[in-house]
N, CA and C atoms as an extended XYZ file, in Angstrom:
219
Properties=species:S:1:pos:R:3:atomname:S:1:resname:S:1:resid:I:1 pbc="F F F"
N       145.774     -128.766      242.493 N   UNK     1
C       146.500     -127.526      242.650 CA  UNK     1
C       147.278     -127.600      243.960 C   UNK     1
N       148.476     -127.316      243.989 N   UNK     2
C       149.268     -127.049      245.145 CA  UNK     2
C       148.993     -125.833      245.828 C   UNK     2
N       148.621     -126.423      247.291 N   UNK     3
C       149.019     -125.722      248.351 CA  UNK     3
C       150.190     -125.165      248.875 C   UNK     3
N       150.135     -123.946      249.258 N   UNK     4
C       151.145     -123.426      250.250 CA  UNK     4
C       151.253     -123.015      251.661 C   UNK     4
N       151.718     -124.061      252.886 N   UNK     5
C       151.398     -123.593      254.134 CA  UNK     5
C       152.070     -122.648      254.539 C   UNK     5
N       152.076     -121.559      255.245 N   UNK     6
C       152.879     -119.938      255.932 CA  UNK     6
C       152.939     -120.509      257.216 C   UNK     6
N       153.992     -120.557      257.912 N   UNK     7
C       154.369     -120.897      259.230 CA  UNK     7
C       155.062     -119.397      259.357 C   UNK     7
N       154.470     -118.628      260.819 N   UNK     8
C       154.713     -117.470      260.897 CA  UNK     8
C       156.155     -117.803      261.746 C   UNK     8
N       156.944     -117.128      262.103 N   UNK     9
C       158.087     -117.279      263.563 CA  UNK     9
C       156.744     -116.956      265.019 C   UNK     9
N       157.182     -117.829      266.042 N   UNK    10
C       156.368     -117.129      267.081 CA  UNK    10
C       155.907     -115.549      267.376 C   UNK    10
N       157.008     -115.143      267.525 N   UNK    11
C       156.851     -113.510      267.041 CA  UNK    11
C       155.832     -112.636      266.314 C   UNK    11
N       155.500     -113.465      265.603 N   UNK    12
C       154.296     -112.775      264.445 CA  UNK    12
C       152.570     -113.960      265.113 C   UNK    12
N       152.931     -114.693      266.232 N   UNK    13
C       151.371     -115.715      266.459 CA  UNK    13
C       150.595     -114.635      266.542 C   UNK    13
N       149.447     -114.748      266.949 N   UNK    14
C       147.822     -114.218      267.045 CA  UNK    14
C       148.235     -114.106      268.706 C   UNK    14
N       148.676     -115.000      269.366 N   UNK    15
C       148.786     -115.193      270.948 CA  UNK    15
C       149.457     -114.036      271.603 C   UNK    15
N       150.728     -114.216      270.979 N   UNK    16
C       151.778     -112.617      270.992 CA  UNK    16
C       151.187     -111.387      271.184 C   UNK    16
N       150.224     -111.095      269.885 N   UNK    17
C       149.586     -110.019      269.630 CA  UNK    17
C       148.926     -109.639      270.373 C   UNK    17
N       147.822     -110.673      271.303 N   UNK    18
C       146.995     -109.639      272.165 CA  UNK    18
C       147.845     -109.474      273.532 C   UNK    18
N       148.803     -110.108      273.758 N   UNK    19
C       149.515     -109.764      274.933 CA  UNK    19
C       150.145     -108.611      274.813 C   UNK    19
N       150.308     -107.562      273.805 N   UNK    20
C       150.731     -106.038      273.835 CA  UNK    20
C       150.433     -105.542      274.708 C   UNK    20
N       151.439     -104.660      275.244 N   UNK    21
C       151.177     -103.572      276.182 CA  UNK    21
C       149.725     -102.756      275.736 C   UNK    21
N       148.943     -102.838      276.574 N   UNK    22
C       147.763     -101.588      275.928 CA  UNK    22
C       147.557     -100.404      277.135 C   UNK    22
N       147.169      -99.416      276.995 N   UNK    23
C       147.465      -98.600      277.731 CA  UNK    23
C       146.189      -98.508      278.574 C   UNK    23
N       146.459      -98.420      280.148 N   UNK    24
C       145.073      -98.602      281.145 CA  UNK    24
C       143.890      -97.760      280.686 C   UNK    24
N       144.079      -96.552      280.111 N   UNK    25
C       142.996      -95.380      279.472 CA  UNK    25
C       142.323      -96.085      278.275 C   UNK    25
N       143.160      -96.361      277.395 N   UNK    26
C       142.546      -96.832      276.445 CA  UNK    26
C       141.740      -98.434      276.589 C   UNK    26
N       142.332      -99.157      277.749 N   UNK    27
C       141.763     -100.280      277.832 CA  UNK    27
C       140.242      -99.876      278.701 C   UNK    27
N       140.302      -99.183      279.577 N   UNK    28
C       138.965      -98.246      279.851 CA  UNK    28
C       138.246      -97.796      278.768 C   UNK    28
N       138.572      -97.073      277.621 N   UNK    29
C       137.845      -96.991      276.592 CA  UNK    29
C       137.255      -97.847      276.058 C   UNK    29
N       137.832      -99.089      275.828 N   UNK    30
C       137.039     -100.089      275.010 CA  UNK    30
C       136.620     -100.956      276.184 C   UNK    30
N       137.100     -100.943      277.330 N   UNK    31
C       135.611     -101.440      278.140 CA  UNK    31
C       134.028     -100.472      278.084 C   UNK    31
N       134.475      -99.600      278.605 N   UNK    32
C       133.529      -98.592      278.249 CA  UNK    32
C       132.407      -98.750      277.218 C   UNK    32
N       132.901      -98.824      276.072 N   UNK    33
C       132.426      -98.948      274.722 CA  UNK    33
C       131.610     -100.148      274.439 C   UNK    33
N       132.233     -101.216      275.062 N   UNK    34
C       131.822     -102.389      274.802 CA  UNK    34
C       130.318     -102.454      275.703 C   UNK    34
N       130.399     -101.833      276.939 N   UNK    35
C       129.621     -102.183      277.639 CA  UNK    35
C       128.226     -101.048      277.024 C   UNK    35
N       128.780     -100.279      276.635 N   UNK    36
C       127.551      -98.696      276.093 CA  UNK    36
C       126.660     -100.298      274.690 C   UNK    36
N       127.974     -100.741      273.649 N   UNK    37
C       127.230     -101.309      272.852 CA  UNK    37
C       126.309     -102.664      272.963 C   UNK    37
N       126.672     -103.501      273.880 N   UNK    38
C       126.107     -104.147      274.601 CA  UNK    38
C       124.928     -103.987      275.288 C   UNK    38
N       124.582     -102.685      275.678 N   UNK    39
C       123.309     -102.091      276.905 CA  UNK    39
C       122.035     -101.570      275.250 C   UNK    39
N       122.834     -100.958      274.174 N   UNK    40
C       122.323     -100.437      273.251 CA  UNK    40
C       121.346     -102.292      272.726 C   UNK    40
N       122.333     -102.807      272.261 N   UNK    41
C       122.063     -104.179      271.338 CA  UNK    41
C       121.025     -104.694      272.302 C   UNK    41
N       120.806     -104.965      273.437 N   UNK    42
C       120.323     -105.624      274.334 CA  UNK    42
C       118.398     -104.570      274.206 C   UNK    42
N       118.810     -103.295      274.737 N   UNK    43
C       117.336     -102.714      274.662 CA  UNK    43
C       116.702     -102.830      273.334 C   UNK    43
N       117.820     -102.861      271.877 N   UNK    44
C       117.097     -103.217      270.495 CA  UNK    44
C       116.532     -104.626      270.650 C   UNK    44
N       117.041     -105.068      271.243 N   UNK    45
C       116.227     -106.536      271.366 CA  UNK    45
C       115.052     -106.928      271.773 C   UNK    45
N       115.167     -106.064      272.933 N   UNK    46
C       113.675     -106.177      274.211 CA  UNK    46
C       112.724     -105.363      273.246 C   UNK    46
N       112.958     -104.498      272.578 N   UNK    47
C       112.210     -103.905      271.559 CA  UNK    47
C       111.525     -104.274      270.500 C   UNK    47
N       112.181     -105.674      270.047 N   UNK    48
C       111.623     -106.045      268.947 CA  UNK    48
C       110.188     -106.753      269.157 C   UNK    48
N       109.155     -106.901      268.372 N   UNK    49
C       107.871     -107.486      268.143 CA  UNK    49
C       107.840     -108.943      267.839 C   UNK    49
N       106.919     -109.564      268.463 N   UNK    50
C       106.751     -111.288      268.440 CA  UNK    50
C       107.437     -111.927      266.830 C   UNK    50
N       106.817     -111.416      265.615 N   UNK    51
C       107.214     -111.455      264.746 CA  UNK    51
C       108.971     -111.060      264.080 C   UNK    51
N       108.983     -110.111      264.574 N   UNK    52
C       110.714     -109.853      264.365 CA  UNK    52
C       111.471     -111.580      264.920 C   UNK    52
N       111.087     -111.238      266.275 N   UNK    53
C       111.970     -112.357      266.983 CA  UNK    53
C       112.328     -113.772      266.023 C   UNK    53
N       111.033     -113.923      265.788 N   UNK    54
C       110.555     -115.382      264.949 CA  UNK    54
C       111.514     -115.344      263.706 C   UNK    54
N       111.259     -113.681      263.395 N   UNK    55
C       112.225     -113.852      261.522 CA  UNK    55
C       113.839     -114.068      262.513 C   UNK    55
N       114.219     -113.652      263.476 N   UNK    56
C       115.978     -113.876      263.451 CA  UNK    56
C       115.887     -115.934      264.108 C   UNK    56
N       114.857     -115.955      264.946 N   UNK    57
C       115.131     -117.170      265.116 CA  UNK    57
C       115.518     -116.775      267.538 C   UNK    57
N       114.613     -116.077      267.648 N   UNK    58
C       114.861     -115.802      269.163 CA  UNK    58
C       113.364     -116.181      269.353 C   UNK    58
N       113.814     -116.806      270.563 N   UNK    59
C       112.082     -116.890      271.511 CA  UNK    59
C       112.064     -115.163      272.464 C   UNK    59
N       110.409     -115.200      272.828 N   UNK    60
C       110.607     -114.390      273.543 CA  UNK    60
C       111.005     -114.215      275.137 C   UNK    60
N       111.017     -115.200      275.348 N   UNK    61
C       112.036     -115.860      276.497 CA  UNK    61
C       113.353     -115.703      276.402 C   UNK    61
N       114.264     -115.757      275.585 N   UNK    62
C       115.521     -115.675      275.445 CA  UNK    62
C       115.351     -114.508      275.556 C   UNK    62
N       114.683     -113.256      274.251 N   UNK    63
C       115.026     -111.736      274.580 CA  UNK    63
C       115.027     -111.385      276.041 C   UNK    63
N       114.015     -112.034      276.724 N   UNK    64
C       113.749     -111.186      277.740 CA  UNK    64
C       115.266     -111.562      279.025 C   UNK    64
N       114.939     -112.601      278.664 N   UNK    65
C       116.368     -113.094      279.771 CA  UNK    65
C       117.381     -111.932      279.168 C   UNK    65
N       117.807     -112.206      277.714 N   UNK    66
C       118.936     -111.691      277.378 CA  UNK    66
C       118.935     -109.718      278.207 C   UNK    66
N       117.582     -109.344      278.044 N   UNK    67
C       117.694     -108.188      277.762 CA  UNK    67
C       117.796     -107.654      279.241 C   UNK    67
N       117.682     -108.441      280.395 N   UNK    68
C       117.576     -108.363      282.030 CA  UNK    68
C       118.884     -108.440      282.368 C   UNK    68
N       119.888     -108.941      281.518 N   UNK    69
C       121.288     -109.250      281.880 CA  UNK    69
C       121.572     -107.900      281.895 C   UNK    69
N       123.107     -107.335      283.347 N   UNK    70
C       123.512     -106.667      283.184 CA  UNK    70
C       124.358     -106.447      282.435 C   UNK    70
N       124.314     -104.450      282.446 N   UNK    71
C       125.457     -104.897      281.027 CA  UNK    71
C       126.825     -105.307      280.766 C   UNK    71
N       127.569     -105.534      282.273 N   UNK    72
C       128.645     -105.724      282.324 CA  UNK    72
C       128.886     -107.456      281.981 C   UNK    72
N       127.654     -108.347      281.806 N   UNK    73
C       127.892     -109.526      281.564 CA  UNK    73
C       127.312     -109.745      280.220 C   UNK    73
């Protein structure tokens, strides 16, 4: 079966795109956000039981490191 390759114009790259103007408020928002979901994901972690860990495949060493990180990193 034949293929068809799409060559975009530069104009339309992935690279272009995130270089948009974004606006300082809103780029505060989704820092913001990121960091609230990050602090959330992190305490579900430290939360979980020896057994949980084991079913995703985490030691409890990793949670704990992971879950000591601040949330800005």
């Amino acid at each position: 079966m034949p293929t068809v390759d799409l060559f975009l114009p530069p104009a339309y790259s992935a690279r272009r795109a995130k270089r948009e103007h974004i606006y300082p408020v809103a780029a505060a928002w989704v820092l913001l956000t990121s960091w609230i979901e990050r602090a959330r994901q992190r305490n579900a972690l430290a939360g979980l039981d020896d057994h949980q860990l084991r079913d995703i495949g985490v030691t409890r060493l990793d949670a704990v490191r992971e879950a000591e990180k601040p949330f800005w990193n």
